[in-house]
N, C-alpha and C positions, 0 to 999 in steps of 0.2 A: 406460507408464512412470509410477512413483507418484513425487511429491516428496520430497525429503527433504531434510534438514537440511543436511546435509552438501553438498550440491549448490551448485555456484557460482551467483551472482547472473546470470549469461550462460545457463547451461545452465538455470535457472528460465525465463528471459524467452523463450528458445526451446522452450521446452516449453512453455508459455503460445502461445504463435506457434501449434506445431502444432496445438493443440489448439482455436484460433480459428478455422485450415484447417479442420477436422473436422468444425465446426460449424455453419458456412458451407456447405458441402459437403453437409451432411444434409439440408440446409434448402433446398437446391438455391438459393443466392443466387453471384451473383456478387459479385465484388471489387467492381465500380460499383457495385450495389444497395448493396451493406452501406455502405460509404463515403459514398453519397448521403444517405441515411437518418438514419446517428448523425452527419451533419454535419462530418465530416472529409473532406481529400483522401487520392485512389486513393492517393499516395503512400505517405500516414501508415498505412495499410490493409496495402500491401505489406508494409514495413517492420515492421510490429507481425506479421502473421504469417509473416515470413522471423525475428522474433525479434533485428532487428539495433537497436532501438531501443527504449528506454523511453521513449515517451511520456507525454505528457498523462495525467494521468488521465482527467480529462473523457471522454479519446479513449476509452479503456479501458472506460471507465462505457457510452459511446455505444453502441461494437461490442457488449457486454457484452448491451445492453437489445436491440438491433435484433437478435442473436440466441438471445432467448429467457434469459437466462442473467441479469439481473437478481435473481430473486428467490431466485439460489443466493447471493448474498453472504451471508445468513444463516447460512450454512455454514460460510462463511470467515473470516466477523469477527463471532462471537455476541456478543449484550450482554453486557458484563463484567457478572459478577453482584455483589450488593454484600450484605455478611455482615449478618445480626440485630443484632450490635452497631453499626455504620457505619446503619441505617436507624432506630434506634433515637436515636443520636445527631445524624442530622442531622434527625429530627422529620420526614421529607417533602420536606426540601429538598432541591436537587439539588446534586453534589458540584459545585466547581468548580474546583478546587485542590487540587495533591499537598502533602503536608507535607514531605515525604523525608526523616520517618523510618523510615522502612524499608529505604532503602537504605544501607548501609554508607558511609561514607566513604572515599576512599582514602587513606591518611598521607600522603601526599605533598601532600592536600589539606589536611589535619589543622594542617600548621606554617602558624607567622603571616606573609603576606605580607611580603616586603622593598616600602622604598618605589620608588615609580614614580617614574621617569626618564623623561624625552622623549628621551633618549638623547646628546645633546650638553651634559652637562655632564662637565667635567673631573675 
């Protein structure tokens, strides 16, 4: 099964699940071993590949490493690239701050606050 977009946030994390099974599985590791390894309990183990729980990341990161699958994150979250003008402009520096402008506002955000209330005045 390939991911897509479209897909609920539940049916990601259990496909993620199966695919920790599969992995596990090739590797010929048990649920202890894995779980002993990246430092979690069998539980947190179960549960992440039954896909009924988001954990930790850490946890994620753990099982990730103990099977073999660390050095795909590269895959999954590449370095944002950063344009000739943006390197140009920060001279070498590293970004460390969005401006947002580039994100739209929305009108609703656009109009000027009313003032604030504690809520108990008359």
């Amino acid at each position: 099964m390939i991911f897509y977009e479209e897909m609920s946030d539940n049916t990601m994390v259990g496909l993620i699940g199966k695919r920790l099974t599969s992995f596990r599985l090739a590797r010929d590791l048990t649920q202890e071993q894995v779980a002993k390894e990246a430092g979690i309990g069998l539980r947190t183990l179960q549960r992440m590949e039954a896909g009924e729980v988001a954990s930790r990341l850490s946890s994620f990161v753990g099982v990730c490493r103990v099977l073999g699958l660390a050095p795909r994150f590269e895959m999954l979250l590449p370095e944002a690239p950063v344009s000739p003008m943006d390197q140009l402009r920060l001279q070498g520096k590293k970004r460390e701050r969005a401006s947002g402008t580039n994100t739209p506002v929305p009108t609703s955000l656009k109009e000027e606050p009313s003032a604030w209330k504690w809520g108990d005045e008359k």
